[in-house]
C-alpha positions in Angstrom: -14.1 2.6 30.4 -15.7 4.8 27.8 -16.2 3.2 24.3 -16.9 5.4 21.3 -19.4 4.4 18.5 -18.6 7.5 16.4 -17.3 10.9 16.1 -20.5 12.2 17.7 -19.7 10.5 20.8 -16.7 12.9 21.2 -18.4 16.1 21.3 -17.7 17.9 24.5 -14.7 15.5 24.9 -10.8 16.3 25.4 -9.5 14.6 22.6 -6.3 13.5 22.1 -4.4 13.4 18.4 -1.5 11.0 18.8 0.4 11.6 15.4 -0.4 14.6 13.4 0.2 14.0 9.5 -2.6 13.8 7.1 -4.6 11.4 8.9 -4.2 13.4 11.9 -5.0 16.5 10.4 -8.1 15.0 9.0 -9.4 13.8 12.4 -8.7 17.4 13.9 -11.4 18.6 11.2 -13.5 16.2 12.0 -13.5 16.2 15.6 -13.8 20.0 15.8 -16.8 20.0 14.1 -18.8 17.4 16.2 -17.2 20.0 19.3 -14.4 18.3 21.1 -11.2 19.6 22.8 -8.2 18.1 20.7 -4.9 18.0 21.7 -2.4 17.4 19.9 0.8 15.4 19.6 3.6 14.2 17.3 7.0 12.2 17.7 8.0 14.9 15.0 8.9 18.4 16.3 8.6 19.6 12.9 5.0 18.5 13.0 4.6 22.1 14.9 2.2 20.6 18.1 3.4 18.9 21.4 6.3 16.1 21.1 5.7 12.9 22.2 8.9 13.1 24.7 8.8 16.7 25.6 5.0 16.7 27.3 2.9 15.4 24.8 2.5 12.0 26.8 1.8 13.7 30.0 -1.1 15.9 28.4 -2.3 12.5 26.2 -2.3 11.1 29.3 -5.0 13.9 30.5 -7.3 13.3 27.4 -10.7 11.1 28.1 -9.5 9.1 24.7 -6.7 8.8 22.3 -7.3 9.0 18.6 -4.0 7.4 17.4 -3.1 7.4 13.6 -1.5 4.6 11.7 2.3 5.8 12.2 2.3 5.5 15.9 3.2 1.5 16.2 -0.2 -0.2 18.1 2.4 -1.9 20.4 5.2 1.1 21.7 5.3 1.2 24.8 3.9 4.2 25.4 1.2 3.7 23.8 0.3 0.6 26.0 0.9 2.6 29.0 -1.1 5.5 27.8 -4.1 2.5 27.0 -3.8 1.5 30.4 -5.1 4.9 31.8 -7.2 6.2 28.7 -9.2 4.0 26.0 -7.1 4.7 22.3 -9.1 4.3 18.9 -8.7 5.2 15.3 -10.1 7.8 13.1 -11.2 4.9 10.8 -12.3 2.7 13.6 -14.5 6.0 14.3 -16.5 6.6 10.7 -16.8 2.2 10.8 -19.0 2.5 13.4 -21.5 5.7 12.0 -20.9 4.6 8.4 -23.6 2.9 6.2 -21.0 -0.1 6.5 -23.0 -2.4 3.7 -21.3 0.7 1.1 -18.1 0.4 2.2 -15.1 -2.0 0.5 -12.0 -2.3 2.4 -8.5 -3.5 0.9 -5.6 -4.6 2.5 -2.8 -6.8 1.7 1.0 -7.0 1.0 1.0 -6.6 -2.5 -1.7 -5.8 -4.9 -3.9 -3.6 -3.1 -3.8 -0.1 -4.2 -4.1 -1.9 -8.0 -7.2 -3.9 -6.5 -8.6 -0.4 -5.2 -8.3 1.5 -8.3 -9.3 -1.8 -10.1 -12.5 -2.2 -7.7 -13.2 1.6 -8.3 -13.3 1.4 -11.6 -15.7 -1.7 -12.5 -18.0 0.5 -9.9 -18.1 3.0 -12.5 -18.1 0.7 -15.1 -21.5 -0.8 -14.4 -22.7 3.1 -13.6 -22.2 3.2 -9.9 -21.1 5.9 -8.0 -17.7 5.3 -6.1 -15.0 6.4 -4.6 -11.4 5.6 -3.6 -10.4 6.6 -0.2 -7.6 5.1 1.9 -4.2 5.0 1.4 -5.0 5.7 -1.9 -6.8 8.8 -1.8 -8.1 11.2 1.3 -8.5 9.5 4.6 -12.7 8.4 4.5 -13.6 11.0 7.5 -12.2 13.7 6.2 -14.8 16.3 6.5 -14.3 18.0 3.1 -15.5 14.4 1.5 -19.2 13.5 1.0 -19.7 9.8 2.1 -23.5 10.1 2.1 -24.0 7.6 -1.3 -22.2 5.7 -3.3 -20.2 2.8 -2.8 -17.0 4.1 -0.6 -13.7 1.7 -1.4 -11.0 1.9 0.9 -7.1 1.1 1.1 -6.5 0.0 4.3 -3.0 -0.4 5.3 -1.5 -2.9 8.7 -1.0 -0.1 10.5 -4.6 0.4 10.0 -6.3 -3.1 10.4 -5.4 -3.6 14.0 -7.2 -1.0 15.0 -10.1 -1.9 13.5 -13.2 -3.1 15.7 -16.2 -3.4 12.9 -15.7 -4.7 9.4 -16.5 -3.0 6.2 -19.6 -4.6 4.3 -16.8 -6.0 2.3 -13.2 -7.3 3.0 -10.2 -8.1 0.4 -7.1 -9.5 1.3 -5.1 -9.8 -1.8 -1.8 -10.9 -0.9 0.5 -12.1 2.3 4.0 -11.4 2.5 6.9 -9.4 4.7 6.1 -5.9 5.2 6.7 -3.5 8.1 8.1 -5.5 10.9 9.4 -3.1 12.3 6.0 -1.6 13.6 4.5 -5.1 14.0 7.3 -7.0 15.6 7.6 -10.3 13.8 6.1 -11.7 10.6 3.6 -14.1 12.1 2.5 -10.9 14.2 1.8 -8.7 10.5 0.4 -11.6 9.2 -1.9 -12.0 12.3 -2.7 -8.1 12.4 -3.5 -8.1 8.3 -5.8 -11.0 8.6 -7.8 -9.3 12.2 -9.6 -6.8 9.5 -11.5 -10.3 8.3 -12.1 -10.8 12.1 -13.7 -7.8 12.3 -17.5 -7.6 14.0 -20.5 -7.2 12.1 -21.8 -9.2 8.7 -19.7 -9.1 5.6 -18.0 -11.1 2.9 -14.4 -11.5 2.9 -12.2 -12.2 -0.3 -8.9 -13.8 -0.6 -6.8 -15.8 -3.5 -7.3 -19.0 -3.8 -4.0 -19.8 -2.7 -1.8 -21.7 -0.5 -0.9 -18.4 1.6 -4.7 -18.1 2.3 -5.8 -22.1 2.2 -3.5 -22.7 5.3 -4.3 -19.6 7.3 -8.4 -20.6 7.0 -8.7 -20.7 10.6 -7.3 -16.8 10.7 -10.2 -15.4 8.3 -13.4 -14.2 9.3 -16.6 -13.1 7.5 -18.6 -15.3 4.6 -15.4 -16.4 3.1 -14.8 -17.0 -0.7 -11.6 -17.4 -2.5 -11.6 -17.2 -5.5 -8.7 -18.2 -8.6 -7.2 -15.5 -10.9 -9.0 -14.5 -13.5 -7.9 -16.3 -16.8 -9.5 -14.3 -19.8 -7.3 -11.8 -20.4 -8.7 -8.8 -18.9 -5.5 -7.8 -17.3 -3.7 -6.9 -20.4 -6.9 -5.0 -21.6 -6.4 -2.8 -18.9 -3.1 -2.4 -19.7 -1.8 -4.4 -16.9 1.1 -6.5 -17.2 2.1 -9.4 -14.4 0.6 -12.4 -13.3 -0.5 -11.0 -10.3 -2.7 -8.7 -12.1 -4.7 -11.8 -13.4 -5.2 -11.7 -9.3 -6.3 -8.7 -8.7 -8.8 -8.5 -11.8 -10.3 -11.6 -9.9 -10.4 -10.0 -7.1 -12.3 -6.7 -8.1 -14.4 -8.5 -9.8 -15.7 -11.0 -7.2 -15.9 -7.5 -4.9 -17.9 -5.9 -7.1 -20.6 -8.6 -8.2 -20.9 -9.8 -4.1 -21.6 -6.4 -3.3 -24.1 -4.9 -6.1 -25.5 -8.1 -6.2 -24.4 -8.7 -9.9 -22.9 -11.9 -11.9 -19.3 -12.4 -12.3 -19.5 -12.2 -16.1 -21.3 -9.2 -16.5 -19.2 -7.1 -14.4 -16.5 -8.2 -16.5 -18.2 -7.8 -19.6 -19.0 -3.7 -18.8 -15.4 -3.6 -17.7 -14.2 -5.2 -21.5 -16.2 -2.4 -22.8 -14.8 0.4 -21.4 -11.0 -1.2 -20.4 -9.0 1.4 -22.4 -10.5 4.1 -20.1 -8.7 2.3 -17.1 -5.5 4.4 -16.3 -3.1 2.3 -14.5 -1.6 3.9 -11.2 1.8 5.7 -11.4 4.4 4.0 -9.5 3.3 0.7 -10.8 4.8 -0.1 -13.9 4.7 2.9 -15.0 7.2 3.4 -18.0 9.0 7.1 -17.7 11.3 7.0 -20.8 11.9 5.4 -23.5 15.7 5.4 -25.5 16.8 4.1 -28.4 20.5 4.4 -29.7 22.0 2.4 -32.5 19.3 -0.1 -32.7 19.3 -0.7 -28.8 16.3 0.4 -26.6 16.3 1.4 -23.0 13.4 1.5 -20.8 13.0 3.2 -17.8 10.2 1.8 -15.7 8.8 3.3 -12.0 7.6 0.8 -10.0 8.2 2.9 -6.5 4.8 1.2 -4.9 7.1 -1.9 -4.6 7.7 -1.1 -1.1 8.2 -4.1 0.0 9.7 -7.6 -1.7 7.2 -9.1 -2.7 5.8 -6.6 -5.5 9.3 -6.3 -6.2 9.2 -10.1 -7.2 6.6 -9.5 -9.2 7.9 -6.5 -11.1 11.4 -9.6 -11.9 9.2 -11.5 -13.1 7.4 -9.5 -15.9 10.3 -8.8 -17.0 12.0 -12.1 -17.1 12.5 -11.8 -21.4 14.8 -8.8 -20.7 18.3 -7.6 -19.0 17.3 -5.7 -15.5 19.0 -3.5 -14.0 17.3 -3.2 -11.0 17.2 -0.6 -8.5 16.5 -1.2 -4.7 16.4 0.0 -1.3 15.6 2.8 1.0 14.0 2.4 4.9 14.4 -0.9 6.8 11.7 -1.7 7.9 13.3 -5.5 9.1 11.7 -7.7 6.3 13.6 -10.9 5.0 15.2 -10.3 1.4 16.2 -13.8 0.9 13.3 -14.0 -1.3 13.8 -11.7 -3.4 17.3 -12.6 -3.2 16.2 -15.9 -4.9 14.4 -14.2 -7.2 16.8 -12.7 -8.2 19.3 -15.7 -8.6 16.6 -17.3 -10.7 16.8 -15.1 -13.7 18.2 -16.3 -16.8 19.1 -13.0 -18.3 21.3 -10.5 -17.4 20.6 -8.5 -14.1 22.3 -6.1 -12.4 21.2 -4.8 -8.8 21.9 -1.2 -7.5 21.2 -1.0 -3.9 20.8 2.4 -2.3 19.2 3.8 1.0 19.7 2.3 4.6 18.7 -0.9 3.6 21.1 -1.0 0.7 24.0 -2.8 2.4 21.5 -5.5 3.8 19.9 -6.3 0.3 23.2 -6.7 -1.1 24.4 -9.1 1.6 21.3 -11.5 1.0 22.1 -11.6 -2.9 25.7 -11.8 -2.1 24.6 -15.0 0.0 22.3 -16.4 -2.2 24.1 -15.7 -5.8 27.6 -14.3 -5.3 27.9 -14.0 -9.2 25.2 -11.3 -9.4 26.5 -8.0 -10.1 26.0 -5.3 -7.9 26.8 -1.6 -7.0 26.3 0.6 -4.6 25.0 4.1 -5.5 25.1 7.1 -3.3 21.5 8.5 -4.6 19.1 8.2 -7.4 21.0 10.3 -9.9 23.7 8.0 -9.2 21.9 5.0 -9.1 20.4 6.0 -12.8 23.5 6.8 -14.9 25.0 3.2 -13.0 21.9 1.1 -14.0 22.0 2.8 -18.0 25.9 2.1 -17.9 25.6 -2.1 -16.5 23.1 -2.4 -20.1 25.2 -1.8 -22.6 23.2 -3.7 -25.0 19.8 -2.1 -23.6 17.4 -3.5 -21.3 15.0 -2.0 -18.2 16.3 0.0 -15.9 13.8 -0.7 -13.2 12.7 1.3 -9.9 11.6 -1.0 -7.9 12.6 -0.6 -3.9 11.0 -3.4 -2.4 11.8 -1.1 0.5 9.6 2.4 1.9 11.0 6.0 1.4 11.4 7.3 4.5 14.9 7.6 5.3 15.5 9.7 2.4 12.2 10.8 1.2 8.6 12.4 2.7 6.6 9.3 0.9 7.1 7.0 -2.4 5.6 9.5 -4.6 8.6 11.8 -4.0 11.3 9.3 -4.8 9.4 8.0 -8.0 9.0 12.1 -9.0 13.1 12.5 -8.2 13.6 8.8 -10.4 11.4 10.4 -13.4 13.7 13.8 -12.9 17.5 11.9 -12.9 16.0 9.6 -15.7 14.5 12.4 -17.6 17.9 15.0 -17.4 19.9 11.7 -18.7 18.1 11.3 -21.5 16.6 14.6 -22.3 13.1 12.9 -22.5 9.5 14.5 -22.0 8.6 10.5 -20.4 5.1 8.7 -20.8 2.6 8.1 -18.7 2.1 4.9 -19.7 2.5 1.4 -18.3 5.1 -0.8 -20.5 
């Protein structure tokens, strides 16, 4: 069965496009520069191409190979059928292969690793390297507008995006395990499996984990030169205006990446990151704190932490905020994760905290804090407008009103960006502030 190394290997070729957001778009561009025949197809009729249901399968079915992007779950079964008949790959699986793969960083993980990207990106340009962030967190890498020719190229790689991956970046960082998107992976040992097969990967390269529990027993499921590595313990976090313990992590993290891959020491990457760490600008939707208010000698802030898309960032979020009342907003898409974590989380706190669930997932939140702590307050609110003016009202003495999902966007919202900019908006018409782009 045919096996593409590369784009080039396409030219001439009818090409299928199985899912056409950006990723798909971007392949389109690519692929019809190299000369090949796309088709195209989306479950989405909006999408404006074939439907999956409504012919698109039958004409996929007609291609010589499948480009699929990250939406389309690896295991649907019509994707296994189609993969019976014609071989399927990934855009990214595509620019692995012709890429100079000794440049390239990949990131993946639960929780942690659009921070560890920026993070990564930054120390890069720190030392005087030229970098980029791609991914998740920025343009897909094959997008033909982008010039990959130098530089060191870091890249967010999401679950979705790691099974479909054949050859492994120079470098691989795993910086967390938890629950996320079982829905498109089946079962938690199943994410946890597909997360870890980007370490797996062929070809040399360094992989970089925590050294931590969630890593130490899963050895035997990590490939590459392994190192694992303990959180960094001098303080840089907070230099780069990072709060959490988890960011001690990540710092650790970006800086073992960096030093394996220019072939630097530890400790001077991190001392050309100290002397340039108030240039560091913390992602939004991390911490970020959108208004401040102060009435009678009682403050209110209003934090944004809509990357918490899954629990586990939202335990993190509880926890750097364990000196003050919460009032803690989640919920949205379910995506079948296990709260009871964060459920315990929850029950654990010693101050005040008040959960407002909202979304499709709302109800089944509540039910795991219910079961874990049935003295916890919560409320249900209808939308984020509501959810605000409920949260502000359950502090009267002040406190954080917190954004922080621990659940994706989609069933109300095109992607987390949107529902942190409609959080900044209800917050911002309630108290009539300008906001801050700054983390708290």
């Amino acid at each position: 069965m045919f096996r593409p190394t590369g784009f080039a290997d396409l030219a001439g070729r009818r090409v299928g496009i199985f899912g056409y957001g950006i990723e798909g778009h971007a392949t389109e561009s690519r692929l019809r520069l190299v000369g090949a025949d796309c088709v195209l197809v989306d479950d989405d009729p909006a999408a404006g191409v074939l439907v999956t249901g409504a012919g698109g399968l039958e004409a996929l079915a007609r291609c010589d190979i499948i480009v699929k992007s990250p939406g389309i779950a690896r295991r649907r079964p019509d994707v296994l059928e189609l993969e019976a008949r014609v071989p399927v790959t990934s855009a990214l699986d595509l620019w692995l292969h012709e890429v100079d793969r000794t440049r390239v960083i990949g990131i993946t993980g639960t929780k942690g690793k659009s921070t560890t990207t920026a993070l990564v990106d930054f120390f890069f340009t720190c030392l005087g390297d030229r970098s980029q962030r791609l991914g998740n967190i920025g343009q897909p890498p094959y997008d033909p507008t982008l010039d990959t020719s130098v530089g060191w190229l870091v890249v967010e790689i999401s679950s979705y995006q790691c099974v479909d991956v054949t050859v492994a970046p120079g470098v691989v960082v795993v910086t967390s395990l938890g629950a996320d998107h079982l829905d498109w992976h089946g079962s938690l040992a199943q994410y946890h499996e597909d997360k870890l097969s980007l370490t797996r990967a062929a070809g040399p390269h360094a992989t970089i984990v925590p050294g931590a529990e969630e890593f130490i027993s899963r050895r035997d499921q990590l490939g590459g030169e392994l190192t694992m590595t303990p959180a960094d313990r001098s303080g840089l976090a907070g230099r780069l205006h990072l709060l959490g313990a988890h960011n001690d992590q990540n710092v650790a993290l970006a800086l073992e990446t960096v030093a394996r891959a220019s072939g630097r020491r530890v400790d001077d990457v991190a001392r050309a990151v100290d002397e340039r760490a108030d240039d560091f600008v913390p992602l939004a939707g991390r911490l970020t704190l959108v208004a401040l208010e102060e009435v009678a000698g009682r403050t209110w802030r209003y934090v944004d932490d809509g990357l918490a898309t899954a629990p586990l960032p939202t335990i993190a979020a509880l926890d750097v905020f364990a000196g003050e009342p919460v009032a803690l907003i989640v919920g949205g898409f379910d995506r079948g994760v296990d709260y009871a974590p964060l459920a315990q989380a929850v029950s654990a706190r010693r101050l005040r905290t008040v959960v407002i669930t909202t979304g499709d997932v709302g109800p089944r939140i509540a039910t795991a804090i219910r079961a874990q702590s049935p003295d916890v307050e919560q409320h249900p609110a209808s939308d984020l407008d509501d959810a605000v003016a409920v949260a502000r009202s359950r502090l009267p003495e002040g406190g954080v009103v917190l954004l922080s999902p621990a659940a994706p966007s989609f069933d109300h919202y095109r992607n987390w960006e949107a529902r942190s900019a409609d959080f900044a908006r209800a917050v911002r018409e309630r108290t009539g502030s300008l906001g801050r782009d700054s983390n708290p």
